[in-house]
Structures are given as structure tokens and as C-alpha cells.
C-alpha positions as CSV (number, residue, x, y, z in Angstrom):
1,X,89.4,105.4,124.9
2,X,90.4,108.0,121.7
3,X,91.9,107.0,119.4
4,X,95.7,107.1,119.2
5,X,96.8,110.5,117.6
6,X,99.8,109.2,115.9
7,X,99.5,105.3,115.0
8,X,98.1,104.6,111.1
9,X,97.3,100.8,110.8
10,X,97.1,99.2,107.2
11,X,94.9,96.1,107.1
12,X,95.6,93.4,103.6
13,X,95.3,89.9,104.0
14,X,98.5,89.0,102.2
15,X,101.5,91.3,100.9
16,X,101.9,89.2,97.7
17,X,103.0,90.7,94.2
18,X,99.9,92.8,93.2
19,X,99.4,96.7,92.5
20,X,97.5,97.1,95.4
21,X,99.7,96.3,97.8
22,X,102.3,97.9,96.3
23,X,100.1,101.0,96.9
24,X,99.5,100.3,100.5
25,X,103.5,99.8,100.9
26,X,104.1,103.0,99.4
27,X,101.7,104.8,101.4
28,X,102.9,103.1,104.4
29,X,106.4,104.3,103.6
30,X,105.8,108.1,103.4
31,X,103.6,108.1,106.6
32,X,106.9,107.4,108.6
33,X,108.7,109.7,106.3
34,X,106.3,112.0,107.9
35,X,106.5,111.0,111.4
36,X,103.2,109.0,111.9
37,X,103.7,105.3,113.5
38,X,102.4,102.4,110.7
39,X,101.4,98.8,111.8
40,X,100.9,96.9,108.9
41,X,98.2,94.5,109.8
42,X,98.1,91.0,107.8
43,X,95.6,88.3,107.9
44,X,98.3,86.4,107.2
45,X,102.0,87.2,107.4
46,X,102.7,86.1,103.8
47,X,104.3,87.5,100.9
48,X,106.6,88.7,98.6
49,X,106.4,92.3,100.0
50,X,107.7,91.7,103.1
51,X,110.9,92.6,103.1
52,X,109.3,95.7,101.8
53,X,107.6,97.1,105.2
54,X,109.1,100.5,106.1
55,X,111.4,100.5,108.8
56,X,109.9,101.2,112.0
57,X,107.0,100.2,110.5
58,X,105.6,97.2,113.2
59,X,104.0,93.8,111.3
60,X,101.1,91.9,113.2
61,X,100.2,88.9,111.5
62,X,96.6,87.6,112.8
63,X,97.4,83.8,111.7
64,X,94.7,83.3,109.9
65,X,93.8,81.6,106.3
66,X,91.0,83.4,105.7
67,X,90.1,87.2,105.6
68,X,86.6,86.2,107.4
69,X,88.9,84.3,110.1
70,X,90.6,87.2,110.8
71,X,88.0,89.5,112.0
72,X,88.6,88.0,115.8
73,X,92.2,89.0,115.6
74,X,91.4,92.6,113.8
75,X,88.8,93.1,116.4
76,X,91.2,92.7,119.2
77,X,93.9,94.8,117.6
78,X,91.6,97.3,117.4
79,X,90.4,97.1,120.6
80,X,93.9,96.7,122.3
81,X,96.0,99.1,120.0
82,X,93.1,102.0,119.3
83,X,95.1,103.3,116.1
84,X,93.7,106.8,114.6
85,X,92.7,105.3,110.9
86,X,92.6,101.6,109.4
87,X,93.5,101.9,105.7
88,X,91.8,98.7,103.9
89,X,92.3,97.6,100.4
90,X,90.7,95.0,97.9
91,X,86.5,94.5,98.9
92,X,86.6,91.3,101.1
93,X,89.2,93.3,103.6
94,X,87.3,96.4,103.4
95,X,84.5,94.9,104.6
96,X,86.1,92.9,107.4
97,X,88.1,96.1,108.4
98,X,84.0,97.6,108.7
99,X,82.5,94.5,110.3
100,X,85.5,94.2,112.6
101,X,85.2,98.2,114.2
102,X,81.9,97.7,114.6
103,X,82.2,94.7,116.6
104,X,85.2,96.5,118.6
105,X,83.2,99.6,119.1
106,X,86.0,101.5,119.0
107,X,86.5,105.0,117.3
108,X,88.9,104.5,114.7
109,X,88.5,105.6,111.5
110,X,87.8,103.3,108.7
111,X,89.5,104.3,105.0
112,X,88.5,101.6,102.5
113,X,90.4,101.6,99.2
114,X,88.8,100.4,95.9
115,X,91.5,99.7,93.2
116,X,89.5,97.7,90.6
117,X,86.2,97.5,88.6
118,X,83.9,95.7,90.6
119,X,81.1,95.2,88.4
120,X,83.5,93.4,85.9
121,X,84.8,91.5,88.6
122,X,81.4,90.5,89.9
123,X,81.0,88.6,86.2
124,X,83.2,86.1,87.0
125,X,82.6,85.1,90.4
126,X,79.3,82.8,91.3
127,X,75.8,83.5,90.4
128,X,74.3,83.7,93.8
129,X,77.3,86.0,95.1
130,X,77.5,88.1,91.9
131,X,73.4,89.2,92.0
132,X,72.5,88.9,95.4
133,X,75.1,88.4,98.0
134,X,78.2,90.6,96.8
135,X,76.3,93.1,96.1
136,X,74.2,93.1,99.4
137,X,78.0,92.9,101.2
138,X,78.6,96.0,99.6
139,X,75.5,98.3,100.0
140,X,75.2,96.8,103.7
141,X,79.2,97.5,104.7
142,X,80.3,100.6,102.7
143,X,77.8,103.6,104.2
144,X,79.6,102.5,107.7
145,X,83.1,103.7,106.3
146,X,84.8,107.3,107.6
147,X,85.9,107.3,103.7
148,X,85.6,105.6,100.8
149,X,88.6,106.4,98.6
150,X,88.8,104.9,94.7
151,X,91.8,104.9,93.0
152,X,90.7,106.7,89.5
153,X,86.7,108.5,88.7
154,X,86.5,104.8,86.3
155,X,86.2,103.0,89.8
156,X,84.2,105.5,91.7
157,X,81.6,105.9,89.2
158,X,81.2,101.7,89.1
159,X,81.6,101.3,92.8
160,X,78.5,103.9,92.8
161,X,76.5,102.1,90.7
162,X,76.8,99.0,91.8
163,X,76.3,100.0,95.9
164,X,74.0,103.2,95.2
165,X,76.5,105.4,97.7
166,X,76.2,108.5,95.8
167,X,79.3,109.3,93.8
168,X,80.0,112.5,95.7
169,X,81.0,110.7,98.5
170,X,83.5,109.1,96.8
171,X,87.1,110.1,97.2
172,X,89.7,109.8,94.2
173,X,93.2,109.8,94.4
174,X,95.4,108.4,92.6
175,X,97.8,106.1,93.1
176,X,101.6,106.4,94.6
177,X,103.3,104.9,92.1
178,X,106.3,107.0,90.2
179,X,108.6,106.8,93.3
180,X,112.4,107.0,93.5
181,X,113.3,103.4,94.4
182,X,111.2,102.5,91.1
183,X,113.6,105.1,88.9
184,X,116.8,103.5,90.4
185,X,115.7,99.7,89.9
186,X,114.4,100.9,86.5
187,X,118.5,101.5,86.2
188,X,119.9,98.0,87.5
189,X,122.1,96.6,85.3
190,X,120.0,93.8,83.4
191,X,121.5,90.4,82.7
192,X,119.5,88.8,80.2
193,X,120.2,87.4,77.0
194,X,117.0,88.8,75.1
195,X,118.0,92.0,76.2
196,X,121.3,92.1,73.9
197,X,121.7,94.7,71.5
198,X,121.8,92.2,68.1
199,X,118.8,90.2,69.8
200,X,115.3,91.0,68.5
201,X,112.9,93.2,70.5
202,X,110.9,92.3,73.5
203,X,107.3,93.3,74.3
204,X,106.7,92.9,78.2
205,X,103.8,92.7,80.2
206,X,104.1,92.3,84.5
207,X,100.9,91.0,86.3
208,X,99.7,87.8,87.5
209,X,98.4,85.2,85.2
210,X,94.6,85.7,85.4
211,X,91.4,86.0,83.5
212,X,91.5,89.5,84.7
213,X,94.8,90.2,82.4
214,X,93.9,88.3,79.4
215,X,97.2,87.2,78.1
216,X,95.8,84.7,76.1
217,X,95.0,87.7,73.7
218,X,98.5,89.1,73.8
219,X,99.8,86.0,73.2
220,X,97.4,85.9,70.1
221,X,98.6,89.1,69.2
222,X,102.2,88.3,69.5
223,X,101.6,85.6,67.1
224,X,100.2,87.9,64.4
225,X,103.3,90.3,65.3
226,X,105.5,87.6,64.9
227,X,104.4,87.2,61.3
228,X,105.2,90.9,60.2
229,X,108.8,90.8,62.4
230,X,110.9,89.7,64.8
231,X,110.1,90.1,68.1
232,X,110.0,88.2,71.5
233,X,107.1,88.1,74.4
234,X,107.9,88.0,78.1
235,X,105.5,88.4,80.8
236,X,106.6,88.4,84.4
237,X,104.2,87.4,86.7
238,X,102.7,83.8,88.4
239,X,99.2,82.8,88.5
240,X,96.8,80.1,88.1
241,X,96.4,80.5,84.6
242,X,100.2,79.0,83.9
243,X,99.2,75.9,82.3
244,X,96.6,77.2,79.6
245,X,98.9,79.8,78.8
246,X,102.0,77.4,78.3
247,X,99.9,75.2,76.4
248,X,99.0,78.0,73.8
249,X,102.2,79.2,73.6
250,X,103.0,75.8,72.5
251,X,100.1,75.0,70.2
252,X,101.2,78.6,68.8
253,X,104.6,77.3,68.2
254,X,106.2,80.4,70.3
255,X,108.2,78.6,72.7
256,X,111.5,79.9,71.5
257,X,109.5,83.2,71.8
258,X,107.5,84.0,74.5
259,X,108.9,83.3,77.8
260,X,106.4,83.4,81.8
261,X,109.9,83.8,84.0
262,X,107.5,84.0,87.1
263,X,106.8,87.1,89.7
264,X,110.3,88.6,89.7
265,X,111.4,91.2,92.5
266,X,112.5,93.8,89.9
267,X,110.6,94.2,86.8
268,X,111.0,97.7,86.4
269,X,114.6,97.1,84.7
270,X,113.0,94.9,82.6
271,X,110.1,97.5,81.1
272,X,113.1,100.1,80.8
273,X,114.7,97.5,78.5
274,X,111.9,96.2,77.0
275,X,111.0,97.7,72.9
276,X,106.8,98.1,74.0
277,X,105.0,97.0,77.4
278,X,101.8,96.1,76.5
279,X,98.6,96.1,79.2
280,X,95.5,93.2,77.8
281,X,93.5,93.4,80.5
282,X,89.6,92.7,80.6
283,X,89.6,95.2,83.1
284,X,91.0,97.5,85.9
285,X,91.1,99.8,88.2
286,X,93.9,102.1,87.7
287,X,96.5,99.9,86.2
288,X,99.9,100.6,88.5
289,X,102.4,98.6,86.1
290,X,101.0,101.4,83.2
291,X,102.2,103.9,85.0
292,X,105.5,102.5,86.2
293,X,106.0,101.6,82.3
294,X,105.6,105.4,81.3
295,X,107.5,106.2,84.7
296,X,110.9,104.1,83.5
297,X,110.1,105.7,80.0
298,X,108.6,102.2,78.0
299,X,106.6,102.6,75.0
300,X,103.3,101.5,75.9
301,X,100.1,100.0,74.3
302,X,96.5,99.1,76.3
303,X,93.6,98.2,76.2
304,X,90.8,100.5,76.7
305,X,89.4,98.6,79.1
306,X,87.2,99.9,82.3
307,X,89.0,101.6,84.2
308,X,92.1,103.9,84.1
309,X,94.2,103.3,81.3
310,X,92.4,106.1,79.6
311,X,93.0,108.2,82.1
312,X,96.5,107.3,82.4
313,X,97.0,107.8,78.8
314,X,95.3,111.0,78.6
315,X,92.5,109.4,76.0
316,X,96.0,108.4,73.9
317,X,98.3,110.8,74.1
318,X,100.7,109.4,75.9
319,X,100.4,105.5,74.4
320,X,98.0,103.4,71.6
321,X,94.6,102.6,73.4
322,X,92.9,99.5,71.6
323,X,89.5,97.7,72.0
324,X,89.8,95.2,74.5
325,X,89.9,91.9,73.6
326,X,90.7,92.7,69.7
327,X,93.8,90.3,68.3
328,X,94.0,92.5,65.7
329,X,94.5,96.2,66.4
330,X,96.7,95.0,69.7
331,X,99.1,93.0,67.1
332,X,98.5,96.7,65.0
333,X,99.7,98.9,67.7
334,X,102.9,96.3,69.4
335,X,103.9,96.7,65.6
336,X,103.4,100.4,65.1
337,X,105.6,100.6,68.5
338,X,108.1,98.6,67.7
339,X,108.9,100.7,64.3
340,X,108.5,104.2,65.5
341,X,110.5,106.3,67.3
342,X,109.2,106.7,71.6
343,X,108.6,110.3,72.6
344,X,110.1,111.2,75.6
345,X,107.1,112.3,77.8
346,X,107.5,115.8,80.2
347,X,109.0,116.0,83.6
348,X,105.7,117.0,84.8
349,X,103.2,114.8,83.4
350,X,103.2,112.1,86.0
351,X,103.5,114.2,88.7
352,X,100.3,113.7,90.0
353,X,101.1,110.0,90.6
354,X,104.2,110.6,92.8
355,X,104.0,110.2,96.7
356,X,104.2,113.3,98.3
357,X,100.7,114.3,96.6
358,X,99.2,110.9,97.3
359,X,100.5,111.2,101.0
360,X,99.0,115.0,101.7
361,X,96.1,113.8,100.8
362,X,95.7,110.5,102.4
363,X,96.8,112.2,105.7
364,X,93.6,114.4,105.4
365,X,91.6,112.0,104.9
366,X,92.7,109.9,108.2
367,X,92.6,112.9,110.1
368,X,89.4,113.9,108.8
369,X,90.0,117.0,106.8
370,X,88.4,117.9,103.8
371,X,89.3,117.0,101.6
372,X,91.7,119.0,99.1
């Protein structure tokens, strides 16, 4: 049986708060504004994202716990539904979407997404899985894809080393990420007291409490801001990293300063408000909240870490780069933010992050085009 002509599935095991998901919504959302049927397929039907899907857009939830567990249920949609393309996204997904088709033997194409640094992921996970198994997972399931899209040149140049898949197959395109809906919750009203006029100004940061993030350094760095100025700290977002965070912001004496409010459904109103959003991650892949900052028109300072904030930033132009993990020059740069004046950027500089580009050239790549 081919392959239905008209039907785009998108395969995550969760929709919970995280950039790529976000991606995969947005995506999802100007397919049907361009006619195609969308299931969004869910190893579990859990999430903050939800009430996000697309309308018309159908949910199947394989009830699973696991993204392993869920290869059964994918192989069976596939088998029963025969969509044209699978879009995957983070690695363990990816490579059940592979494992899944070939078990299904069907002909659907498989598009797996890479939105992070895998080789500075790898450092943290276990020994045996970081130099043996991972890796093997990678090199064995990749080749089998229809495409392999990365999210900025940073993650298609690691993915390439670390898998050998030469770097010309290896598609880049960039996120979906300065949409309309994020320019009119930018403009909610925001009911906040920190965000009064008379109140001193807030550095934000949105993202979910993990190593990967490294808030423990901006919370450093806010101290050492702290000391010049006044200022306050919030940083939207919920992860297992809570209670060493609260307890340095204590030990810091910052309570009446630095605020984690949790994952909130709008933060974009918040980074309009906020005096500097400020990125301290380890690493990345192409950092989406970046790009909604400069989108809502924040001030923004990052860290240079691997990959995509350079590119973002255009090596600096468009925000302070610092060394990752450096108290110092991140404290330097909040500060040099927070006392110069924000240059508005140009209508057309983010242009290349807006759907309608992203969406051309995702549909080529599910319909097998070449690629633009």
C-alpha cells in the first residue's frame, strides 16, 4: 500500500514545555494552513502543549511510559494509517520512529530532527551508553532515515562527528520560531508586581531547570550584579534541579530577589517586560527562547556555548556572547545591558526564522524534493 499523499504524522513522546516541541507544534500548525492532514503521534498523551495541537490536527496517544514501549503502537499506526512522512524529534524518538518503519515495512518516509548538541549531551549520561551504546544507536539507526534535518550547521557538524554520516547529508533549517501568536502574547497585558515602573529591573531566563541550562551560574552572576545595582532574577521554568537552585538562592541571600515561578503558559510577555534575558546554558542546539527574546525585542546576553547562539547573534551583533560557564563576564554583560540603551533590531533580520520559510522547506523534504 503507498503511502497516503496527504497525511503528515509528527511522532514526540510527550508535548511538555520544551523548544522542541514547540517546533514540532509550529510545524504542525502551518501544514494544515497549507492543506496537508497532521496526526500528532504521542507516546504518551501528556503535556502542556496540548491544548496547542492545530485544529483538525488528529492526537493518537499510544499509552505508553516509555519511548521503547511505544514502538508496538507506532508500528501499527504505521501500518494501519500509511501517512506520507513521520517527523521525529529529540534522538530516543528518532530512533524508535526508524526502528518502528522498519518493523512495519511500510514506505513512509522517515524525517528525524536533531535540535541539540549530542556530543555534550552524551557527557552526562552513563559511561557504558555515552562510549559504546549511544553512539552505536546512532551510527546503526540514522543511515535508515529519508532525511536527517538539524536545526543549526552547530548540530549538523556534531551529529556528524559523532555518527560519521557525512555532513552533506545533513539538512539545516532553522527553526519556526518568530510567529504571530508569539508577537501578540508578547503584548498581553502583564500583571506582576516586579514589572512596575518604580520597581527595579528584571533579568529573565525561560527553560527547564537542568544541568543543560546552568542557572546555578546565572544565579552566581546575579549575585555579583546585585552588588553593582539593583536588579531582580526570575526564571520561568520547572525541572529537577529546583531544590539545589532554591537552596543557593538562599545560601546567596537572594530570596527577596530571584524568583523560579514554575513553567508558565506565556512567558513571552514576560521577556518583552523584562530589562535583559539572559541564556547560561552548557550547551545547545539552536536555542528557541533566544530567538523569541530578540523576536519580542529583549535585550539579550548568552553564552557562547555549542551550538546556535552564535549564529543567532550573528557572532554578537545582535546581543553580548560570553564564555560559558564564566560568573564574571555574564555578571559584566547583565550589567552593561541593564545601563545601555537596546537597539531596535531590523524588520528583516529574523526573517529567516519565521514559518512560512521553515514550512516550504520542510514540505520538500517530506515529499522528497531537493532540497532548496
Amino acid at each position: 500500500m503507498k503511502p497516503t499523499s496527504d497525511r503528515v504524522a509528527f511522532f514526540l513522546p510527550l508535548l511538555v514545555g520544551a523548544g522542541a516541541e514547540r517546533v514540532m507544534l509550529n510545524l504542525a500548525h502551518g501544514f494544515v494552513g497549507q492543506g496537508m492532514k497532521v496526526d500528532f503521534v504521542l507516546g504518551k498523551a501528556e503535556g502542556p502543549f496540548l491544548s496547542q495541537l492545530p485544529e483538525g490536527a488528529r492526537l493518537v496517544d499510544l499509552k505508553s511510559s516509555r519511548v521503547l514501549t511505544s514502538i508496538p503502537g507506532l508500528v501499527r499506526y504505521l501500518r494501519n494509517e500509511h501517512p506520507m512522512a513521520l517527523i521525529s524529534a529529540l534522538d530516543h524518538a528518532n530512533i524508535a520512529a526508524l526502528w518502528a518503519k522498519r518493523l512495519a515495512g511500510v514506505k513512509t518516509r522517515i524525517v528525524i530532527t536533531l535540535h541539540n548538541t549530542v556530543s555534550e549531551k552524551m557527557k552526562i549520561t552513563p559511561m557504558f551508553s555515552r562510549k559504546k551504546l549511544f553512539p552505536f544507536m546512532l551510527r546503526r539507526f540514522f543511515p535508515g532515515a529519508s532525511e536527517i534535518v538539524a536545526v543549526s550547521n552547530g548540530v549538523a557538524s556534531d551529529y556528524a562527528n559523532v555518527t560519521g554520516i557525512p555532513l552533506e547529508q545533513f539538512k539545516v533549517i532553522y527553526n519556526p520560531v518568530v510567529t504571530p501568536e508569539i508577537l501578540e502574547k508578547a503584548a498581553e497585558p502583564l500583571d506582576h508586581p516586579w514589572f512596575n515602573s518604580k520597581e527595579p529591573p528584571v533579568i529573565i531566563s525561560v527553560g527547564r531547570l537542568t544541568e543543560q541550562k546552568h542557572y546555578a551560574c546565572l544565579i552566581d552572576a546575579f549575585a555579583k550584579v546585585r552588588e553593582k545595582q539593583p536588579a531582580r532574577l526570575m526564571i520561568l521554568g520547572e525541572g529537577e534541579l529546583r531544590p539545589d537552585l532554591e537552596k543557593q538562592i538562599s545560601e546567596l541571600n537572594l530570596n527577596e530577589d530571584v524568583d523560579l515561578p514554575g513553567f508558565v503558559m506565556n512567558p513571552y510577555k514576560y521577556v518583552r517586560n523584562a530589562a535583559v534575558f539572559a541564556l547560561s546554558s552548557k550547551w545547545e542546539g539552536l536555542p528557541t527562547v533566544l530567538i523569541e527574546a530578540l523576536a519580542v525585542g529583549a535585550a539579550v546576553v548568552s553564552t557562547n556555548c555549542r551550538s546556535g547562539p552564535e549564529e543567532i547573534l550573528m557572532g554578537g551583533t545582535l546581543g553580548t556572547l560570553v564564555p560559558v560557564d564564566n560568573i564574571s563576564e555574564l555578571a559584566s554583560a547583565i550589567v552593561g545591558c541593564l545601563n545601555n540603551e537596546k537597539i531596535p533590531l531590523e524588520k528583516e533580520t529574523l526573517k529567516r526564522y519565521e514559518p512560512d520559510w521553515a514550512v516550504n522547506e520542510y514540505l520538500k523534504v517530506v515529499e522528497g524534493e531537493s532540497f532548496g
